[in-house]
C-alpha positions in Angstrom: 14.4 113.6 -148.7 13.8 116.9 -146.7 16.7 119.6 -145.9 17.9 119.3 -141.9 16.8 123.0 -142.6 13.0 122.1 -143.2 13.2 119.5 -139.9 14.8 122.3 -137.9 12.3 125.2 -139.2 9.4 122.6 -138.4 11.0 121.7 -134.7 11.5 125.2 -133.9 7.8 126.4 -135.3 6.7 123.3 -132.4 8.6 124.4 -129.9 8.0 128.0 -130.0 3.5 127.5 -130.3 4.2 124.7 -127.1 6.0 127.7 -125.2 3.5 130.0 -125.6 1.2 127.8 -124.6 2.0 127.1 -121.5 -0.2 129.6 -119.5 -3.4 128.5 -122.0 -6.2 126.5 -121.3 -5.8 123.3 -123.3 -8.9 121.0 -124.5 -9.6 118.3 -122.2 -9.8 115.3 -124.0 -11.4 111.5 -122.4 -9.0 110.4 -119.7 -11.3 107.3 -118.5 -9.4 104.7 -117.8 -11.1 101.2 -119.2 -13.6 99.7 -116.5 -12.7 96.3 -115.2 -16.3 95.5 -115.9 -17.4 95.0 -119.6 -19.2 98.0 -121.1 -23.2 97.8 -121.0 -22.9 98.2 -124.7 -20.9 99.0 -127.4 -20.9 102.0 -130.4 -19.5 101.2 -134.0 -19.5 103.9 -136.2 -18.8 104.0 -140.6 -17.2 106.6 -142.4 -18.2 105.6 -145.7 -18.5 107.9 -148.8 -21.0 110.6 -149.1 -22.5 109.5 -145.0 -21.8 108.2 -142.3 -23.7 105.4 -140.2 -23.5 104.2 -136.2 -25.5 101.5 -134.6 -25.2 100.6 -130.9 -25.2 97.0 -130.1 -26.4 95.9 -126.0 -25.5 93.5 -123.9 -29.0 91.8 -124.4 -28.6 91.1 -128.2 -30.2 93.8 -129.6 -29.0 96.4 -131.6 -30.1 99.7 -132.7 -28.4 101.1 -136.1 -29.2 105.0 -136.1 -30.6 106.9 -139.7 -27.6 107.8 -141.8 -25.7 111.2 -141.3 -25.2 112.0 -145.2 -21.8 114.3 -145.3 -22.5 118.2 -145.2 -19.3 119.4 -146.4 -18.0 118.5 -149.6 -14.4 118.8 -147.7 -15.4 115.1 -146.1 -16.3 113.3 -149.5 -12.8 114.9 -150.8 -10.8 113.8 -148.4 -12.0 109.9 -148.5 -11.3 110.2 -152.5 -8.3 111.6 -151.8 -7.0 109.1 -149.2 -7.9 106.4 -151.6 -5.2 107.8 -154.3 -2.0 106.3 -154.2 -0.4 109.5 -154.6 -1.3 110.1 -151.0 0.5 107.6 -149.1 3.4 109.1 -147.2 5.2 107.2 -144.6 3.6 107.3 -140.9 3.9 105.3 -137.9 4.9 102.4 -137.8 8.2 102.8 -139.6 9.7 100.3 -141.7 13.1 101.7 -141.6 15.4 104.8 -140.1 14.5 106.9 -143.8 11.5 106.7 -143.4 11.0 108.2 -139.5 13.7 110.9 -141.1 11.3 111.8 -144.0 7.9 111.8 -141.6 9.6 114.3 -139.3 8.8 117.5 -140.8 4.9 116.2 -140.7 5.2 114.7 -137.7 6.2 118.2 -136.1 3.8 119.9 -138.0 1.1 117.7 -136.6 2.1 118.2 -132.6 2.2 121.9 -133.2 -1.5 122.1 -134.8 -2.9 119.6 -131.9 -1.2 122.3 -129.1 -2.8 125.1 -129.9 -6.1 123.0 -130.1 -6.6 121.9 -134.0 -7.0 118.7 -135.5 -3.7 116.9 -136.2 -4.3 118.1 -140.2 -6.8 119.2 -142.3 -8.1 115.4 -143.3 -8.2 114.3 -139.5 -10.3 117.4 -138.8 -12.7 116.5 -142.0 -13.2 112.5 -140.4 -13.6 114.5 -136.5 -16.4 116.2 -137.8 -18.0 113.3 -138.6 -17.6 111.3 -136.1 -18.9 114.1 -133.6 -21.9 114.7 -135.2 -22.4 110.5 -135.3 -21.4 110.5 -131.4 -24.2 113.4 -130.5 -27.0 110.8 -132.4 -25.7 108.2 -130.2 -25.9 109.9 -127.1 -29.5 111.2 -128.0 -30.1 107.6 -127.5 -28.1 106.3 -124.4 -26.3 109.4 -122.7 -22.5 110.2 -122.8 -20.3 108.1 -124.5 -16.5 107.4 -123.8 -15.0 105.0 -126.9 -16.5 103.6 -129.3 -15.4 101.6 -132.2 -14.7 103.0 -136.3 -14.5 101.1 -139.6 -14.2 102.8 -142.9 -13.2 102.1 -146.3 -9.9 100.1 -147.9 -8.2 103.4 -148.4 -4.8 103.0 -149.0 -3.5 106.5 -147.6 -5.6 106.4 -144.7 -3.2 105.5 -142.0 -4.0 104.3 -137.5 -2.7 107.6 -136.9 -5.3 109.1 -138.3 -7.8 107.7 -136.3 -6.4 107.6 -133.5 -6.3 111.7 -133.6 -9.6 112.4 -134.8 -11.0 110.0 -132.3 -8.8 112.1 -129.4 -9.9 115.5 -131.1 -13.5 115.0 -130.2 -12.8 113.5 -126.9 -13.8 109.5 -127.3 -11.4 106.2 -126.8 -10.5 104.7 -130.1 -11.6 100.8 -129.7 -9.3 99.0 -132.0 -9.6 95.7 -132.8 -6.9 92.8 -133.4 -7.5 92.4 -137.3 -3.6 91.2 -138.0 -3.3 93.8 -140.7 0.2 94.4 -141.5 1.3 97.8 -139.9 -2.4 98.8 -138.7 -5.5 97.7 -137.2 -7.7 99.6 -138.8 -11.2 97.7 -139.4 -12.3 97.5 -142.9 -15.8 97.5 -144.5 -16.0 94.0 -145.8 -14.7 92.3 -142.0 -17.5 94.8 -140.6 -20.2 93.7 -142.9 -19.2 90.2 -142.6 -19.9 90.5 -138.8 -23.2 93.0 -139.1 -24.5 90.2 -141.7 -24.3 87.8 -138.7 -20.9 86.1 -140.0 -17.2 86.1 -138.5 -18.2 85.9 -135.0 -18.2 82.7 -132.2 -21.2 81.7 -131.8 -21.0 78.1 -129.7 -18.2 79.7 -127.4 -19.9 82.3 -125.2 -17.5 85.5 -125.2 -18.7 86.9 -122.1 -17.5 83.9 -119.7 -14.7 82.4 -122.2 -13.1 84.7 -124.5 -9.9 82.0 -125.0 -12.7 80.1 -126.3 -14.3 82.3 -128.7 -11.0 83.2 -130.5 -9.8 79.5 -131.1 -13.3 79.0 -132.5 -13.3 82.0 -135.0 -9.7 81.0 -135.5 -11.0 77.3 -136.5 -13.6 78.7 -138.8 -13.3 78.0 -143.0 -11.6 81.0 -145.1 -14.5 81.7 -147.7 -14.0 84.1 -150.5 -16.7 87.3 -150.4 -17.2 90.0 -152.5 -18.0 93.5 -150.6 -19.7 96.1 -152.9 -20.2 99.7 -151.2 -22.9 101.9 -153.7 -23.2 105.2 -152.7 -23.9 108.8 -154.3 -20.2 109.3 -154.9 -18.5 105.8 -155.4 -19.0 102.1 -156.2 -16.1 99.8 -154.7 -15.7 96.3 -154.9 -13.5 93.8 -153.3 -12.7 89.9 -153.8 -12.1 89.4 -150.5 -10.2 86.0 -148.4 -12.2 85.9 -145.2 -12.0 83.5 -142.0 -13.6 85.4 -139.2 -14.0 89.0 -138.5 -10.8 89.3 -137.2 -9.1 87.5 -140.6 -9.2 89.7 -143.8 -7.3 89.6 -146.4 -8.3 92.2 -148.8 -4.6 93.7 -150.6 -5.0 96.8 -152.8 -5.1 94.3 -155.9 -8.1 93.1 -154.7 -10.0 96.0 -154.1 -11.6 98.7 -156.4 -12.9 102.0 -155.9 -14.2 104.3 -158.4 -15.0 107.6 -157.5 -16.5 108.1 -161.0 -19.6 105.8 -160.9 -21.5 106.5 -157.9 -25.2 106.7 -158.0 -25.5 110.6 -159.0 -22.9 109.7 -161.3 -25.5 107.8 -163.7 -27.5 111.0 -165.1 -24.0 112.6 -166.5 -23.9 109.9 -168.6 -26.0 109.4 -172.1 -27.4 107.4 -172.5 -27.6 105.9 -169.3 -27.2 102.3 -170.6 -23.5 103.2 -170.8 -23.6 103.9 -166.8 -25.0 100.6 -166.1 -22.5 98.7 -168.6 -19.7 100.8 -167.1 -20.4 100.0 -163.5 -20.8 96.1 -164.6 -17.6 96.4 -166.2 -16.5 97.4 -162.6 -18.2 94.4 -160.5 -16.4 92.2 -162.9 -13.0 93.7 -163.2 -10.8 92.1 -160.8 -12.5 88.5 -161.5 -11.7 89.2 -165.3 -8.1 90.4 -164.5 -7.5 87.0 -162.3 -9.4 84.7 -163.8 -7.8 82.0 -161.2 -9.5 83.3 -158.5 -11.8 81.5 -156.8 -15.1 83.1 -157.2 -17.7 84.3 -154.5 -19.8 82.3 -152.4 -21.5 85.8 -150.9 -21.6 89.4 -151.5 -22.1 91.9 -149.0 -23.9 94.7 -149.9 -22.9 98.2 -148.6 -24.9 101.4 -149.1 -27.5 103.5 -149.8 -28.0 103.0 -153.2 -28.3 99.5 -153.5 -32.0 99.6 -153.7 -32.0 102.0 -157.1 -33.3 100.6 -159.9 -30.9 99.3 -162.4 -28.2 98.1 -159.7 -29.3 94.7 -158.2 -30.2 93.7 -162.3 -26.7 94.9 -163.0 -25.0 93.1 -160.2 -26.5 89.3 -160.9 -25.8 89.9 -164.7 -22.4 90.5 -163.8 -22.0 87.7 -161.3 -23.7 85.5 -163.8 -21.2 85.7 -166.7 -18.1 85.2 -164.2 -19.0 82.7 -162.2 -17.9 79.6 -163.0 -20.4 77.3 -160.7 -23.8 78.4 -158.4 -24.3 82.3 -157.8 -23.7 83.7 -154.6 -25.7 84.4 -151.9 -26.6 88.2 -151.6 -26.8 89.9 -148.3 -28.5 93.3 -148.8 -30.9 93.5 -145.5 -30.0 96.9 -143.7 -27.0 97.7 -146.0 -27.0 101.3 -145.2 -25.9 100.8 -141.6 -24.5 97.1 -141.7 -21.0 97.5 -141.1 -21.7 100.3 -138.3 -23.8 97.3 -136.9 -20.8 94.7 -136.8 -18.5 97.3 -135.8 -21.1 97.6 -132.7 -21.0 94.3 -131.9 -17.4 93.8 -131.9 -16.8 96.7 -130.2 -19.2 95.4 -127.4 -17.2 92.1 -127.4 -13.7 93.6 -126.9 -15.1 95.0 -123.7 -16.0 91.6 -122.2 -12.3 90.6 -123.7 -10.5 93.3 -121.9 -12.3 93.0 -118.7 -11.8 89.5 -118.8 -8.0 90.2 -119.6 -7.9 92.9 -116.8 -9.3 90.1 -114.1 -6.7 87.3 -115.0 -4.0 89.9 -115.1 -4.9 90.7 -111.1 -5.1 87.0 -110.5 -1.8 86.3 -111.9 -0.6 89.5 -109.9 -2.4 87.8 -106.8 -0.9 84.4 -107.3 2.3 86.0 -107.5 2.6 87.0 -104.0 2.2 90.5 -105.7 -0.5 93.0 -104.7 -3.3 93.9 -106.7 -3.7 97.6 -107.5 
């Protein structure tokens, strides 16, 4: 619990950098307000370990998923290792009790005053900004300025909406978030963004342009299917056993998702001989299958990454699958798994516009029918 003294010293340090401020130029961030027409396309972008990834999906049906941006600064890799520790959860926003907003207030203070005088919220937001401004200038190569896009990332347990939501407003872009049903966030995880870039997740016989109530209920009706995700990178293998209805209806807990820092791809030559990397990362792909052997197995994988095409992996994964599962193997989806989730992130992001603007039209109708008028 923190001193009234350490809240007081951090709400004075606040108020004394907003004071002086006043006669300073401040950064202007996006102050668009959303369109009441749908956008002509929409931007997903990964932060994954060791790269990140964007793809823009149009209004047509096609999509364009842009070369990887590997990571430049070590800083970035740490800070997705270190958001994945348990050891750096902290309460944040939402609150689940009183003790907690109490405990959070000294950061929470700390955070206003860095954003005044013009810096990230903390060091970790300014690590994920830099990536995601450097992915946003390869968008707009392609189509112009940008104004929001949408963001999924990893299963990190310390990685909180906040988060986000500043690093998006540090480099100026709308954070499209999307209505996952997480408790206490909606941030987008890989495996519902793979699931959707493999071509899975999302309504298909409803059209969401003209019908959006139509689409949901038809996602909503679709069959839960268990999927295993598997991101292979040059820094970190993860796998999940994941519950999956639609795009919009994960449930991946922390007990069903692994990440191991330790056995990325430039891992494997630190280890000799290299057999043992290979039997250690199959140990891995098995692990939570082996720990709850009750769980009902795969019917796909998703595969994340680029370092799924390395020799050794692919031979490693069926062996693996093939000594846990208990009926057929799963199907593996592997086609464009560098940029896949940026690619359902894209699409879903371009969907929630039609949603919204449909939303924003019955809104005005309902204000019109109402006797009220429309603004």
């Amino acid at each position: 619990m923190h001193s009234l003294a350490h809240i007081l010293t951090a709400a004075g340090l606040f108020t004394t950098i907003t004071a002086s401020l006043q006669a300073r130029p401040q950064k202007v961030l996006s102050t668009s307000s959303p369109s009441s027409q749908p956008a002509a396309f929409g931007v997903g972008f990964d932060l994954t370990a060791s790269y990140g990834s964007a793809a823009i999906s149009f209004s047509n049906g096609t999509t364009i998923t842009l070369p990887a941006i590997p990571a430049e600064e070590e800083r970035y890799n740490q800070v997705l290792h270190n958001l994945s520790l348990d050891s750096s959860k902290h309460p944040s926003p939402p609150y689940n009790n009183v003790g907690e907003s109490w405990d959070d207030m000294p950061r929470q203070y700390l955070r206003k005053a860095r954003k005044a005088i013009g810096l990230p919220a903390s060091s970790d937001v300014g690590a994920l900004a830099t990536m995601l401004s450097r992915l946003r200038a390869g968008v707009e190569e392609k189509v112009g300025p940008i104004t929001s896009a949408g963001v999924t990332t990893m299963n990190l347990v310390a990685l909180y909406d906040e988060d986000l939501h500043d690093a998006f407003e540090y480099v100026g872009l709308d954070y499209i978030t999307f209505p996952v049903g997480y408790v206490g966030h909606n941030i987008l995880y890989e495996t519902s963004a793979a699931y959707a870039g493999y071509g899975y997740g999302l309504c298909r016989s409803a059209d969401y342009r003209t019908d959006p109530e139509a689409c949901k209920q038809e996602q909503y009706n679709m069959t839960d299917e268990v999927v295993m995700a598997v991101l292979y990178t040059d820094i970190v293998l993860s796998v999940s056993l994941s519950v999956i209805r639609s795009a919009y209806a994960l449930w991946e807990p922390p007990y069903r998702y692994l990440a191991d820092f330790d056995l990325g791809y430039k891992s494997n030559p630190g280890m000799n001989p290299e057999k043992e990397y290979w039997r250690a990362v199959e140990q891995k792909l098995q692990q939570i299958m082996i720990d709850n052997p009750n769980y009902e197995r795969p019917s796909k994988v998703l595969l994340m990454g680029d370092r799924i095409e390395e020799p050794g992996f692919k031979e490693t994964l069926v062996k693996a699958l093939s000594e846990q599962m208990k009926e057929e193997m799963p199907e593996i989806l592997g086609e464009g798994a560098v940029g896949v989730a940026a690619r359902g992130t894209a699409e879903m992001a371009k969907r929630e516009s039609y949603i919204s603007s449909q939303a924003r039209i019955r809104s005005k109708k309902e204000h019109y029918y109402n006797g009220n008028r429309i603004q």
